[in-house]
C-alpha positions as CSV (number, residue, x, y, z in Angstrom):
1,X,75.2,111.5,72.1
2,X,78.6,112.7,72.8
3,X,78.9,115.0,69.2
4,X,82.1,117.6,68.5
5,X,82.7,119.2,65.2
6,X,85.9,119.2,63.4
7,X,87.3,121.8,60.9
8,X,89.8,120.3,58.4
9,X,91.8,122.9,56.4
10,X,93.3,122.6,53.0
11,X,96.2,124.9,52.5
12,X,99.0,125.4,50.3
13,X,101.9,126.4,52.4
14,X,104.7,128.5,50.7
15,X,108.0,126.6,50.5
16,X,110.9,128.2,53.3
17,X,108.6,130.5,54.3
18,X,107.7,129.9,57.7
19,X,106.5,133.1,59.0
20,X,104.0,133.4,56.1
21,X,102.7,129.9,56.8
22,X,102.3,130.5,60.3
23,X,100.6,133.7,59.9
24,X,98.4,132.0,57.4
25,X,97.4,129.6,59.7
26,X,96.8,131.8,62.3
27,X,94.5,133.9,60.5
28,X,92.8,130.3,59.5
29,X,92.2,129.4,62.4
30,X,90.9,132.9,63.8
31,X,88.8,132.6,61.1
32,X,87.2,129.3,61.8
33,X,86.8,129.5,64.9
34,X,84.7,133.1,65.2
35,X,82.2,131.7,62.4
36,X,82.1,128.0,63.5
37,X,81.5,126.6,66.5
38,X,84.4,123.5,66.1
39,X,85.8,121.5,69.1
40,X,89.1,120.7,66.7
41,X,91.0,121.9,64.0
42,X,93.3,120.0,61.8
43,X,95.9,121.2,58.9
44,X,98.3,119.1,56.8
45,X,101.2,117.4,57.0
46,X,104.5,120.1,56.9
47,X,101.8,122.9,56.6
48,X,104.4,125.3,58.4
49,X,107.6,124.8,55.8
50,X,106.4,123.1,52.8
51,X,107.6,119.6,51.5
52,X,110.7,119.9,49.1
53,X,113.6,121.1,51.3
54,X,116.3,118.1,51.7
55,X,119.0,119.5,54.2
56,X,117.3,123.0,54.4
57,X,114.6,121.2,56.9
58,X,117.7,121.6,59.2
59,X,116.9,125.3,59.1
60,X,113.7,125.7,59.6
61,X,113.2,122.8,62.2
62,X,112.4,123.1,65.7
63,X,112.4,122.2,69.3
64,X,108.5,121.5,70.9
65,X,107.8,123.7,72.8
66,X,109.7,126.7,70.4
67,X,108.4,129.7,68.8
68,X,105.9,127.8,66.4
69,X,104.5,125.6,69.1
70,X,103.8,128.8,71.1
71,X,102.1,130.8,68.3
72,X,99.7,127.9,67.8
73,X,99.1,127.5,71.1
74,X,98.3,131.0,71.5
75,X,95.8,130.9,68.8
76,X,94.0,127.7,70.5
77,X,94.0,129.3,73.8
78,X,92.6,132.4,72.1
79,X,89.8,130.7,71.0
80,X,89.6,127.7,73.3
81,X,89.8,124.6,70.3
82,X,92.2,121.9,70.2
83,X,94.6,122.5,66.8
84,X,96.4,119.7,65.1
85,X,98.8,120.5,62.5
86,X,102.3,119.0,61.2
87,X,105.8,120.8,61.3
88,X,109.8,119.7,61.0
89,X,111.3,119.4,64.7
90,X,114.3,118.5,66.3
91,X,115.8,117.1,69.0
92,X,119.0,119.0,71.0
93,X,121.4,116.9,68.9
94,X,120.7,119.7,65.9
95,X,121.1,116.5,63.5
96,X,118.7,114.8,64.4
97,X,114.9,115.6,62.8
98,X,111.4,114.5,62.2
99,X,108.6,115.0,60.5
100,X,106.1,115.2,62.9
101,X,102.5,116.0,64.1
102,X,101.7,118.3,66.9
103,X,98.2,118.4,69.0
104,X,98.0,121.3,71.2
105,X,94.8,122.0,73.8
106,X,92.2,124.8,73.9
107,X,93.8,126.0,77.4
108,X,97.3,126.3,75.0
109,X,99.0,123.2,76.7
110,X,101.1,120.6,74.7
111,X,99.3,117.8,74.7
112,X,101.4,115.3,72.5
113,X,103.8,114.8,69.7
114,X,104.0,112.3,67.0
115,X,107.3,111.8,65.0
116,X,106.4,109.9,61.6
117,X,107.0,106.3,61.7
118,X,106.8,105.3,57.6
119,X,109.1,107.4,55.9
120,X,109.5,107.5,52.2
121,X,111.8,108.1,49.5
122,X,114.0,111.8,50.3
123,X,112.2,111.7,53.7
124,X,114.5,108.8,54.3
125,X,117.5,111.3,53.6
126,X,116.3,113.8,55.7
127,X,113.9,112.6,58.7
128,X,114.6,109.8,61.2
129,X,111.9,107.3,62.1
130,X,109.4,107.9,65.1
131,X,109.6,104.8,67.7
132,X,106.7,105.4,68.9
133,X,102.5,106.2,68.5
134,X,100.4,108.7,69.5
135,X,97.0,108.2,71.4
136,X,95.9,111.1,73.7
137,X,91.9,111.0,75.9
138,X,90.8,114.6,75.6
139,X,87.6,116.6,76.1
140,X,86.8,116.0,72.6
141,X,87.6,111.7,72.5
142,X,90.3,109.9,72.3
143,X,92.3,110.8,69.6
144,X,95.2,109.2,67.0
145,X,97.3,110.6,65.1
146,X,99.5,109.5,62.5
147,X,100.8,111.3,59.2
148,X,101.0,110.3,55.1
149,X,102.6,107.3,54.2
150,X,101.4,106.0,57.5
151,X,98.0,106.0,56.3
152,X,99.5,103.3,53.7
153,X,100.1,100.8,56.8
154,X,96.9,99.0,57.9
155,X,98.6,98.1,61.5
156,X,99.2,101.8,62.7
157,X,95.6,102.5,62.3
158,X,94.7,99.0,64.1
159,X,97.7,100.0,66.8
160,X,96.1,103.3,67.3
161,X,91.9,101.6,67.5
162,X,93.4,98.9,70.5
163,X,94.6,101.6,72.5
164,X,91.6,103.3,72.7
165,X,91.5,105.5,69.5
166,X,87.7,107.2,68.3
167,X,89.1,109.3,66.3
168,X,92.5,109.1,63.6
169,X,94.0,112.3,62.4
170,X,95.7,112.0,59.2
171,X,97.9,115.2,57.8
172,X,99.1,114.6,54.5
173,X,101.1,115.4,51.4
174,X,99.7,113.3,49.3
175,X,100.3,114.1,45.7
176,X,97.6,114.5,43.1
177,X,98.9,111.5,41.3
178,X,97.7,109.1,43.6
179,X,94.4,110.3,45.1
180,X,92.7,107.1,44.2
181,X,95.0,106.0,46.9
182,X,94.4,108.3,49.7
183,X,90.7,108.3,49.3
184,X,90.9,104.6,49.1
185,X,93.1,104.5,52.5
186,X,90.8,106.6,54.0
187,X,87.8,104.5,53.8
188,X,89.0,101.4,54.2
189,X,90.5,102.2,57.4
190,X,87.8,103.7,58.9
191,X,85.4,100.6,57.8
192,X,87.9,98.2,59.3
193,X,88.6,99.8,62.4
194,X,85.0,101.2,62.8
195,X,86.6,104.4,63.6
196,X,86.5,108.7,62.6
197,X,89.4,109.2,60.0
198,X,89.7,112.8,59.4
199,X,92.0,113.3,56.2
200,X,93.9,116.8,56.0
201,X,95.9,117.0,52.7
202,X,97.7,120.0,51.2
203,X,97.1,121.2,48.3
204,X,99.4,123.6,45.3
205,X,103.1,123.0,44.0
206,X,106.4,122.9,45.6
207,X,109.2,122.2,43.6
208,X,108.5,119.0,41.7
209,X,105.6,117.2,43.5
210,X,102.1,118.8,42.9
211,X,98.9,118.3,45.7
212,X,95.9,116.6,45.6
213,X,93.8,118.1,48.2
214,X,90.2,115.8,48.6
215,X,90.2,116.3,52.2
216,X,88.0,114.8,54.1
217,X,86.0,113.3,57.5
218,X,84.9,109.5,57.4
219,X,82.9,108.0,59.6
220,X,82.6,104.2,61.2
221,X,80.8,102.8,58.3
222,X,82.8,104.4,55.8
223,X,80.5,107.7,55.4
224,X,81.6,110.7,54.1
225,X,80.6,113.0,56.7
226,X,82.3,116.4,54.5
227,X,84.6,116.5,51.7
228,X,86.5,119.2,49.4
229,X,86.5,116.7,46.9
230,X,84.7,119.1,44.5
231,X,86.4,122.5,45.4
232,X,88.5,123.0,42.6
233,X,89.6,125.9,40.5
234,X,86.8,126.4,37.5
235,X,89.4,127.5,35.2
236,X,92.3,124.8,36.0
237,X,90.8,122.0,37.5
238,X,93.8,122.4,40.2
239,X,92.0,121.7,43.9
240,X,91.5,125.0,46.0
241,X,92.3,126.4,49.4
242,X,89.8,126.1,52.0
243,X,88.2,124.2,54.8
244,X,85.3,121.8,56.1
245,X,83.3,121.5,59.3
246,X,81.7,118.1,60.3
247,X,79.3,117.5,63.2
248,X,80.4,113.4,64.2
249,X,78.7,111.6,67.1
250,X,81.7,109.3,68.9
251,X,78.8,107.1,70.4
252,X,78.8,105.0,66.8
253,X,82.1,104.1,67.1
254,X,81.1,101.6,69.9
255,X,78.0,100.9,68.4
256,X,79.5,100.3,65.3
257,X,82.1,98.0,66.7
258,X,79.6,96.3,68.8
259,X,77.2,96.0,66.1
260,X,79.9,94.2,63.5
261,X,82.6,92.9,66.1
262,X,85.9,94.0,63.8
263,X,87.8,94.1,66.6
264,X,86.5,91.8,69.0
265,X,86.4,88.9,66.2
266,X,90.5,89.3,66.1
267,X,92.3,86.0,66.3
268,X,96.0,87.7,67.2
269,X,97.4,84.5,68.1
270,X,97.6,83.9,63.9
271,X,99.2,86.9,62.9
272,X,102.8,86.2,63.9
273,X,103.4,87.5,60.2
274,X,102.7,90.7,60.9
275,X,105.7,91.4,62.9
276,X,108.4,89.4,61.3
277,X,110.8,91.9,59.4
278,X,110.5,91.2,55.7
């Protein structure tokens, strides 16, 4: 069996403030990893910022490597796991910005960065698109990553799984109006690909968009391996802070594929749809 275990927090970041985030995080992760033994942990989407910022993103956003990349890395060397969270960067034209993911290794090192493909609505205003996606062999499996709205797109999943992907990161802001949604997403792309999808959502308020949480780890077959789909505040009802550990054997992904063939049953040469521009 090749088994790791994943830790997948659910935080509520504070909005423009970046050093809090990040010392929340780092204490998270410290905290994790001395009572867990966990190959990988994974936060949300914009977990260092917040989500409603429009042109103050430009403030806040950062070269990789910078001062946030390091901190993290820091904290993964420290305790030798691989950390996957999502941040605001930007390139050395100070314009130009993305939402985008960030895997670091438990010796500290970069080991990729994804800039979000599918943006949406005042992402459009303030992000530019990724060109490009993100599949990385580690110690821990092959790994994909991707982040919100993505999720939404059947074909980045499927793009990810044919270059090699076991295992799909998703970091989200998905908002607690549409959970049905994400949990729906999250299944179904895990079944069809016959893949780990491991779900990281935010959770609290910023501005005018309010956090669903539910985040989870879902296996080949559609399992849910762990989920804080029932951590929520007694009193409100509102989903909590927190975090989840699950033990996942990447030896069913090729048994899984072998046993039902969704990927070696493709017919490509009949989906010229797929990449004709609408």
């Amino acid at each position: 069996m090749r088994e790791i275990s994943i830790a997948v927090v659910q935080m509520s970041p504070k909005l423009n403030e970046q050093s809090e985030n990040l010392l929340k995080m780092s204490e998270m992760i410290g905290k994790i990893a001395s009572q867990e033994k966990v190959d990988l942990i994974v936060f949300p989407e914009l977990i260092t910022s917040g989500n409603e910022l429009g042109l103050r993103f430009t403030e806040l956003a950062q070269r990789v490597p910078g001062p946030t990349v390091n901190l993290i890395a820091q904290r993964a060397n420290d305790y030798g796991v691989y950390v996957a969270f999502g941040m605001v960067t930007k390139e050395r034209v100070e314009s130009v910005l993305y939402n985008s993911a960030i895997l670091i290794g438990p010796d500290g090192e970069l080991v990729d960065v994804y800039n979000k493909v599918h943006l949406r609505g005042e992402e459009r205003m303030a992000f530019r698109e990724g060109i490009r996606l993100s599949v990385n062999d580690t110690e821990v499996g092959t790994i994909g990553m991707m982040l919100g709205y993505d999720l939404a797109f059947p074909e980045i999943t499927r793009s990810l799984v044919l270059d090699g992907a076991e295992i799909i990161l998703v970091m989200a802001n998905w908002e607690v109006n549409y959970m049905d949604e994400w949990k729906t997403y999250l299944r179904a792309r895990a079944y069809e690909n016959a893949v780990y999808v491991v779900g990281a959502n935010r959770v609290g308020e910023d501005i005018t968009l309010n956090f669903g949480g539910e985040s989870m780890v879902v296996g080949p077959r559609g399992q849910i391996f762990a989920s804080m789909a029932d951590e929520t505040d007694p009193e409100t009802g509102a989903p909590k802070e927190g975090y989840i550990v699950a033990k996942i054997d990447l030896d069913q992904v090729r048994k899984n594929r072998e046993e039902f063939q969704f990927i070696q049953n493709r017919q490509p040469a009949i989906y010229r749809p797929l990449v004709r521009k609408y």
